[in-house]
N, C-alpha and C positions, 0 to 999 in steps of 0.2 A: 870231396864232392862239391858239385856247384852251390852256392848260398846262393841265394837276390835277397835283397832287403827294399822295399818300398817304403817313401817317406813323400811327405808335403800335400797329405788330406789336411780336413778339415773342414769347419761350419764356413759355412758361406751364406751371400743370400742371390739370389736370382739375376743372371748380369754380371756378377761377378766372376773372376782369373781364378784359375790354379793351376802349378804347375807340379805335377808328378814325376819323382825321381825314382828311379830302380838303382840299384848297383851293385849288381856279380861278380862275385871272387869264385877263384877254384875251377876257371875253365877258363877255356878258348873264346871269351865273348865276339870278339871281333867272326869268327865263325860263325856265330848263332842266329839264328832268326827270332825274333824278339816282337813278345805282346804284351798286349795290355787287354786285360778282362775286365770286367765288371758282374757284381752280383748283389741284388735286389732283395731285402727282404721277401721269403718266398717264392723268389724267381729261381730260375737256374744260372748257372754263370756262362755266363755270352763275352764274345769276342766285342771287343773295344776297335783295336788298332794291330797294327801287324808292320813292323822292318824288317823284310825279308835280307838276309845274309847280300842276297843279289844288290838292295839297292829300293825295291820297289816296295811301294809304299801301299797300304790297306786300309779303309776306315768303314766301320759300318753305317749304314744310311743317316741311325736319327744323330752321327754328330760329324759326320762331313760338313765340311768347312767351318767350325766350332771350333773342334781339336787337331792337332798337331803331333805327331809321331817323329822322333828323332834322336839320335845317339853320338856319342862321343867316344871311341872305340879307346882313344887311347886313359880314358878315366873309367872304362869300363860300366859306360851309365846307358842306360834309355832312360826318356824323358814323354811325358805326357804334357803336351801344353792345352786346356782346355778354357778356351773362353766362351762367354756368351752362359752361363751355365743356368740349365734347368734345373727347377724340383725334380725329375723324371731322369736326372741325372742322379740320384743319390745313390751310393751302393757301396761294399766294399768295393775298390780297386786292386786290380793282382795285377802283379809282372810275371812273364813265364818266357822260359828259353827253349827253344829248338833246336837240338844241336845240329842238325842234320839238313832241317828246309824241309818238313814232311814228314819224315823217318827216324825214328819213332815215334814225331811228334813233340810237343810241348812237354815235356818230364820235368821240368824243376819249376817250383813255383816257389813266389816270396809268402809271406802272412797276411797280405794286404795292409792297405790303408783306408779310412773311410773317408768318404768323402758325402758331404750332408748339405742340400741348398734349400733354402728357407724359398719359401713365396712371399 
């Protein structure tokens, strides 16, 4: 089965880099459409970012032009580059695969990682 493992959270303070690693074993990742979530004390878990299999890239509003979505097919990673980082940022971060672009959807997801920015 597909693993992801997520790594490279951590405390920060406001203004500050981080960059987010994923990395899938046990599939086809070059295949996959490939996210990144986030989930908020109390919130629900919301889409972050999205490399669709195609090529085409997704970011949701509050971190367009912030963060960075990107992959290396042949090390089998996505990568989250988020700069500029808010408190309003804080959350766990998930990676999740798609095998398909759609159909069935997102089915494998990592453990996260937390990611925590101080004011």
């Amino acid at each position: 089965q597909v693993q992801l493992v997520e790594s490279g959270g951590g405390l920060v303070q406001a203004g500050d880099s981080l960059r987010l690693s994923c990395v899938a074993s046990g599939g086809t990742f070059s295949s996959y459409t490939m996210g990144w979530f986030r989930q908020a004390p109390g919130e629900e878990r919301a889409i972050v970012a999205v490399f669709r299999r195609s090529g085409i890239r997704y970011y949701v509003d509050s971190v367009r032009g912030r963060f960075t979505i990107s992959r290396d097919n042949a090390k089998n990673t996505v990568y989250l580059q988020m700069n500029s980082l808010k408190p309003d940022d804080t959350a766990v971060y998930y990676c999740a695969a798609d095998p398909l672009d759609g159909s069935p959807g997102y089915i494998y997801w990592g453990q996260g990682t937390q990611v925590t920015v101080s004011s």
